[in-house]
C-alpha positions in Angstrom: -1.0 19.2 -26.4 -1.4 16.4 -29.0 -3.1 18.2 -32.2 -5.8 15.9 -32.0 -6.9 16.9 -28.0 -5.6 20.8 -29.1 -8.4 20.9 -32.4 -10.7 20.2 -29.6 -10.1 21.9 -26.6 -8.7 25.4 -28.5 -12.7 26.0 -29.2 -13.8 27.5 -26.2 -17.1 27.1 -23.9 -19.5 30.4 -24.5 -18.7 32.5 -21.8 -21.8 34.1 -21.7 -23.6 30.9 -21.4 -21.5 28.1 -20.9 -22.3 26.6 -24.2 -19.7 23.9 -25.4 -20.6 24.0 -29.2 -19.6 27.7 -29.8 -23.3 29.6 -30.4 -24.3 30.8 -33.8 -24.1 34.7 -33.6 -26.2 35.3 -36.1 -26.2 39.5 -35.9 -25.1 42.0 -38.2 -24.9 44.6 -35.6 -24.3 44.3 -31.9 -25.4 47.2 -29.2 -22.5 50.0 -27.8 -22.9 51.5 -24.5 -22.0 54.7 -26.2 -20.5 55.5 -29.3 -17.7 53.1 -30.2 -17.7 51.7 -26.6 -18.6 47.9 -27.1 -17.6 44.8 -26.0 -15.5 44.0 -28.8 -18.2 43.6 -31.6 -19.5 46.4 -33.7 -20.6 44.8 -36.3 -19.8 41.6 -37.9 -18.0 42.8 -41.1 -15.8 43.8 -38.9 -16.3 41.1 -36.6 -18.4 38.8 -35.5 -18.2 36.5 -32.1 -18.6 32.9 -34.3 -16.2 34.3 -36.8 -13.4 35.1 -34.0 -13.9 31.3 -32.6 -13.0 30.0 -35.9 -10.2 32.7 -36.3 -8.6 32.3 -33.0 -8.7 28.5 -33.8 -7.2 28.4 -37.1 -4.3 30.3 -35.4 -3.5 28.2 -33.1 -3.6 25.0 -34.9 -0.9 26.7 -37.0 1.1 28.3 -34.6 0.0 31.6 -35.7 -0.9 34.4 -33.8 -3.6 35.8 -36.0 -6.3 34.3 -38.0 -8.5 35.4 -40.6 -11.8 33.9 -42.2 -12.7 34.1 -45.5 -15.9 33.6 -47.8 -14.1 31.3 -50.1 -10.4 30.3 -50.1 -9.9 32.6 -53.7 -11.2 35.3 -51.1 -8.6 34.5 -48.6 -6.3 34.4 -51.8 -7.1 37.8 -53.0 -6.9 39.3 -50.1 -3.5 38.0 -49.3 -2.6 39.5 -53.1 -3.8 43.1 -51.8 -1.0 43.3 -49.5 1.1 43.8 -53.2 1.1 47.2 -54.9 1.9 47.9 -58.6 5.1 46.8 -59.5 5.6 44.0 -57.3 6.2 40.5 -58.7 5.3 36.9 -57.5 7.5 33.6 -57.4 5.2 30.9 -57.9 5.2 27.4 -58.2 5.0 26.3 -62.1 1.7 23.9 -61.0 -0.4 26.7 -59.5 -4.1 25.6 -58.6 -6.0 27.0 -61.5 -8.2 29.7 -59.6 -5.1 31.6 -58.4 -3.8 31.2 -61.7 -6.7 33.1 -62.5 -6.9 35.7 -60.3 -3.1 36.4 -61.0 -3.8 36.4 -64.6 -6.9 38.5 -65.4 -7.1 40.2 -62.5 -4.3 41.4 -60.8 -2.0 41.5 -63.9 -4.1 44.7 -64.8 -3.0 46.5 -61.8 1.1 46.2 -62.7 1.6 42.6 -60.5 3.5 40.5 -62.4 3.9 36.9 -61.3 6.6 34.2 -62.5 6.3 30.5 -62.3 8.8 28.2 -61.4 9.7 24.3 -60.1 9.9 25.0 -56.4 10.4 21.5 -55.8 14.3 22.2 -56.7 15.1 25.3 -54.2 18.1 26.4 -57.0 15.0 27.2 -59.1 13.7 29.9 -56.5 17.5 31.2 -55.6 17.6 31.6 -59.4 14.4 33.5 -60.1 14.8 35.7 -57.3 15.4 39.6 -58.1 14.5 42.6 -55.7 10.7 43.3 -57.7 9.4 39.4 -55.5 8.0 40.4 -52.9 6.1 36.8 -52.6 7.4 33.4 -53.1 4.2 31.5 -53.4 4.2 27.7 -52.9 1.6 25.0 -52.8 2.8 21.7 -50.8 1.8 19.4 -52.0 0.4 20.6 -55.1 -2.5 20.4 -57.5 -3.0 18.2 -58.8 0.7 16.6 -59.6 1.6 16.8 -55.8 4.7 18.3 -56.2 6.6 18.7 -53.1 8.9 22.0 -51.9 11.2 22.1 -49.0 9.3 24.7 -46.8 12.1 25.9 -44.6 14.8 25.9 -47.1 12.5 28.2 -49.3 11.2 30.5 -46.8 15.5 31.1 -45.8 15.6 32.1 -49.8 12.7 34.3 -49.5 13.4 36.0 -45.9 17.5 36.4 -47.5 16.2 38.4 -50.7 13.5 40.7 -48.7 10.4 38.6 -49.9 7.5 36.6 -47.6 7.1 33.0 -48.2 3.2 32.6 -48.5 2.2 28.7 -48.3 -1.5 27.3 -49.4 -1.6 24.4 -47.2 -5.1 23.2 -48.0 -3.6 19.7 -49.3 -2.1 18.6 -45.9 -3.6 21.0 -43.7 -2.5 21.7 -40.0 -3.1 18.3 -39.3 0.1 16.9 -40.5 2.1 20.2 -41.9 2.8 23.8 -40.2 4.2 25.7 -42.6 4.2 29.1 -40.0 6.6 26.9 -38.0 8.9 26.2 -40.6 9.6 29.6 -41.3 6.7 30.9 -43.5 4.9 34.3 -43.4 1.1 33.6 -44.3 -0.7 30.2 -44.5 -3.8 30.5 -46.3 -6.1 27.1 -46.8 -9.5 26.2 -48.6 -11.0 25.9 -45.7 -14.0 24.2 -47.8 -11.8 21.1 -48.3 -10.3 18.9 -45.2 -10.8 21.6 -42.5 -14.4 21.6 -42.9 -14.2 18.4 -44.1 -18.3 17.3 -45.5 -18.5 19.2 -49.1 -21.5 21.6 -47.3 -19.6 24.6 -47.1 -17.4 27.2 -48.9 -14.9 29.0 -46.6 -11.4 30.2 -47.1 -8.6 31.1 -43.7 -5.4 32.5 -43.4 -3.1 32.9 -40.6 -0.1 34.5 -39.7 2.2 35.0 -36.8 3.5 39.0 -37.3 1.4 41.6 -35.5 2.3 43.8 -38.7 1.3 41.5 -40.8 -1.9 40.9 -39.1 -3.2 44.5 -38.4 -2.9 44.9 -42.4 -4.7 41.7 -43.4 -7.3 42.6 -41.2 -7.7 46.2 -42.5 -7.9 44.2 -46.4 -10.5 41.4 -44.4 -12.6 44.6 -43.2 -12.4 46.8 -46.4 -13.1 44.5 -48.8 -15.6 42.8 -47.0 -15.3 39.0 -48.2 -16.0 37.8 -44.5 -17.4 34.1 -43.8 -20.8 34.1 -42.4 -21.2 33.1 -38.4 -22.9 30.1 -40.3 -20.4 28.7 -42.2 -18.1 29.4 -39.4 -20.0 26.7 -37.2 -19.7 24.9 -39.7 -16.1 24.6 -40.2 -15.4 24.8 -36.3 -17.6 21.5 -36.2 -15.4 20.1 -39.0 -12.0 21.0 -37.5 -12.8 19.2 -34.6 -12.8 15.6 -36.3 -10.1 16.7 -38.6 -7.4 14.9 -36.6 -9.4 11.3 -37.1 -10.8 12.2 -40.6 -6.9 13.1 -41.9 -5.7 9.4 -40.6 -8.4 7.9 -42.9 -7.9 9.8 -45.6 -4.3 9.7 -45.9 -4.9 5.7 -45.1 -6.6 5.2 -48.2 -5.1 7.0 -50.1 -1.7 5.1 -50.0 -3.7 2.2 -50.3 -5.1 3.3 -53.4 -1.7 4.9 -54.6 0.0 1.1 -54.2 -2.9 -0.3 -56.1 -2.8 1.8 -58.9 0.9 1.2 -59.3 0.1 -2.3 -60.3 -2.6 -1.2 -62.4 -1.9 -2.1 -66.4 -3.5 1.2 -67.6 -1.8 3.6 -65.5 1.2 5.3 -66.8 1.8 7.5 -63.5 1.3 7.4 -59.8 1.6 10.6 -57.8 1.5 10.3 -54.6 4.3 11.7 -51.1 3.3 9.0 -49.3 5.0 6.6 -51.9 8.9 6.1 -51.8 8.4 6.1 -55.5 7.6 9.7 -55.3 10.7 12.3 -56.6 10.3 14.3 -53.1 9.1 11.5 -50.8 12.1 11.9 -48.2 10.9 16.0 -48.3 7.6 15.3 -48.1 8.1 13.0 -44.9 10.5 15.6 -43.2 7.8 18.2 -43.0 4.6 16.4 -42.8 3.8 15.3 -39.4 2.2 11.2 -39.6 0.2 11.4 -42.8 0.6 12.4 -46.7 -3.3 13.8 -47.0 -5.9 11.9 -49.1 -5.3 12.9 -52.6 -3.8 10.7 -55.3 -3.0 11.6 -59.0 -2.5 9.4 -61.4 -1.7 9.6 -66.1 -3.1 6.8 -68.0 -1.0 5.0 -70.3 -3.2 6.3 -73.1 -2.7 9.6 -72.7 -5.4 11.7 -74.2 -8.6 14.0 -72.8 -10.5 12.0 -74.2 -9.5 8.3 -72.5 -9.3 10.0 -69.1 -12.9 12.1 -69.8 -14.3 8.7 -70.3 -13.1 6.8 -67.1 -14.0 9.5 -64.5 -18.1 8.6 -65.7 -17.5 5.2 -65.1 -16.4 5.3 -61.1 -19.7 4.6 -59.0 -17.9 5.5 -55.2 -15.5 8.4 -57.0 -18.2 11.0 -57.6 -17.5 13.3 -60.7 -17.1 16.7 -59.3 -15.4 19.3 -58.2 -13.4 20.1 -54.9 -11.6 17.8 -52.8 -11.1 16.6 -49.3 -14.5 15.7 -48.1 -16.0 12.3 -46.2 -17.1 11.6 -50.0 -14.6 10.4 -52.4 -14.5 12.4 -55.8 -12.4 11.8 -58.9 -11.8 15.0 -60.9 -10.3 15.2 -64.4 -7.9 18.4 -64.1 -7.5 19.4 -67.9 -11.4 19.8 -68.0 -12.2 20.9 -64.9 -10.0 22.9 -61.7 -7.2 23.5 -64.1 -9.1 24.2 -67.1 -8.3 28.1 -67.4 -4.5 27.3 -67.4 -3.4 27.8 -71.1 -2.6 24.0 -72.2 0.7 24.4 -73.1 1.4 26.3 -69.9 -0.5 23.1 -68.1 1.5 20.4 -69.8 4.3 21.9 -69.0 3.6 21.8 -65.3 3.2 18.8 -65.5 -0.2 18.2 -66.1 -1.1 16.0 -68.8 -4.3 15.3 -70.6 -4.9 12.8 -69.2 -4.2 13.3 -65.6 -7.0 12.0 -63.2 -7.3 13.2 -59.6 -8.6 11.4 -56.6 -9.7 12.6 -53.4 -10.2 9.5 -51.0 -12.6 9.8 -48.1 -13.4 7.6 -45.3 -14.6 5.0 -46.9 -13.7 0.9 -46.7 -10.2 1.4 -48.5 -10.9 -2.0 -50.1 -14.2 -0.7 -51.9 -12.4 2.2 -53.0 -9.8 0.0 -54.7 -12.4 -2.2 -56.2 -14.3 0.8 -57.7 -11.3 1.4 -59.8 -10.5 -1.9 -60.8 -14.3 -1.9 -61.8 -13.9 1.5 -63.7 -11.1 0.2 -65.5 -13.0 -2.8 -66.6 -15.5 -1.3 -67.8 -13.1 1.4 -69.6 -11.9 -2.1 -71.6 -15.1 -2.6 -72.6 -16.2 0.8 -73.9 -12.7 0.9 -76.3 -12.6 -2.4 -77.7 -16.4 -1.5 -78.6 -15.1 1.6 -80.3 -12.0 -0.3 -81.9 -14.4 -2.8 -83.0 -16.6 -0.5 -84.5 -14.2 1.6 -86.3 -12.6 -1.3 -87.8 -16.5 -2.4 -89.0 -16.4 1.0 -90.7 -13.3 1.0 -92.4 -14.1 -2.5 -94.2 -17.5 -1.0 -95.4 -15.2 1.9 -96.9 
């Protein structure tokens, strides 16, 4: 099937009642005939009949054969990091997302996990950095927020040749227009809270994988640790996977319209974007990525400081100022500040993330008012700085 009929029709009709919105089980404990003799539900820690519909789902649309539902994607994250013991290192990409940064750096570095970064968008960079201690090679494509993007299946060969699994957080694309189990990678893991789910109303992380192995320890780490998403939020994100298919169209509409805009745009230094053939990896980006290159756009101004880009994410009235990404809402998020803000600056400059990057998730709204929001922003930006030039000069002749 066609993903968009298969995001549909792999949520199944209640069998108990013939439901076709999957019921809210909303139980923590479920009645045994005798003791543990059940119909597959204990209780819902362990699992939970909502939970499994979402599980199942997320799977499937991967080409998985296990799923797994978290209460946030950093809990997906740190469970997928509990599969390492002391002494094991990481291979990650140098533009991490700033929570797993995080977790990596001032959590798990405590227990004897060491992680290194590297450009993964150049696959003699991995080759190079790989020793026997890597147990992961960890990628984001694209990433966040400079879009970077790494050949999946040339990287996941590198990996599976030196003895390590190829874990891929494809939240940016999602399964929608990129399978990275297909490619060749061992664990997907997604921010479920962004495109899957789809309406900023719910936090929810997922991971999927396609070895029983695998699988049977990931679900002992889902169980033991406990960070399980409600039967709730699990609705919730089955309701939003099943418009993903039309909502991913829009937003990776807009957002090359928007990319193409802002490259004619006198303040911008910088357009990030795979769906541009301007883009270093664009030829990568459309191997992999099946009829769309997702709905978020990055972009440097030409005066590049915190304080420049601080000032034009306040002045957007359709780009709300916030946090997250990949919602029917378009947002405008100022990295340095913000999602990246616990990465080290020097670290995060040297990633590639300047001061003053901006990023831009675009929803589903009119592409054209979305473009004129900008060109209003930086109008008003104009404004604001020859007010402050003026000003300043005002002072130094009273001096």
């Amino acid at each position: 099937m066609h993903f968009e009929t298969q995001a549909i029709h792999a949520v199944p009709v209640d069998k108990l009642t013939g439901a076709v919105s999957t019921p809210i089980y909303q139980t923590s404990t479920f009645e045994q005939q005798a003791p543990g003799v059940h119909k597959g539900f204990d209780y819902s820690r362990t699992n939970n009949p909502t939970r499994k519909v979402l599980e199942d789902l997320i799977a499937e649309l991967e080409g998985g054969t296990h799923g797994f539902a978290f209460a946030s994607g950093l809990a997906a994250i740190d469970a997928v990091i509990k599969l390492l013991s002391a002494g094991d290192e990481v291979l990650a990409v140098d533009d991490i997302y700033g929570g797993t940064f995080r977790i990596y750096s001032h959590i798990y570095s405590r227990f004897g996990i060491n992680i290194r970064y590297t450009d993964t968008t150049d696959i003699i960079n991995v080759v190079d950095n790989l020793t026997s201690k890597v147990k992961f090679v960890w990628i984001e494509t694209p990433t966040n927020p400079t879009l970077k993007i790494s050949d999946i299946a040339e990287i996941a060969k590198a990996a599976h040749a030196n003895g390590s699994l190829l874990v891929v957080d494809n939240t940016f694309t999602s399964p929608a227009l990129q399978n990275p189990l297909k490619l060749g990678a061992d664990i997907v893991i997604h921010s479920a809270t962004k495109y899957l789910a789809g309406h900023s109303d719910v936090i929810a992380g997922l991971a999927a994988v396609n070895d029983a192995e695998l699988a049977e320890r990931l679900k002992f780490i889902q169980n033991s640790s406990g960070g399980i998403l409600s039967p709730f939020d699990s609705w919730l994100t089955i309701r939003g996977i099943e418009t993903l298919s039309l909502r991913i169209q829009k937003h990776s509409e807009n957002a090359l319209s928007v990319a193409r805009y802002l490259e004619t745009a006198r303040h911008v230094d910088k357009v990030f974007y795979p769906g541009l053939a301007s883009h270093k990896n664009h030829e990568a980006a459309a191997r992999q990525q099946n009829g769309g290159f997702g709905g978020v756009v990055s972009f440097t101004l030409k005066n590049d400081t915190v304080e420049a880009a601080s000032k034009f994410t306040q002045l957007t009235e359709l780009f709300k100022l916030a946090e997250s990404l990949g919602g029917v809402k378009s947002l405008i998020c100022h990295p340095a500040q913000m999602t990246h803000k616990s990465i080290p600056a020097d670290k995060r400059r040297e990633a590639g993330i300047s001061d003053s990057l901006i990023r831009l998730s675009c929803g589903i709204e009119n592409s054209d008012d979305l473009i004129n929001d900008l060109k209003l922003a930086f109008g008003r930006l104009d404004f604001i700085l020859a007010n402050e030039f003026a000003a300043n000069n005002s002072k130094a002749v009273v001096k």
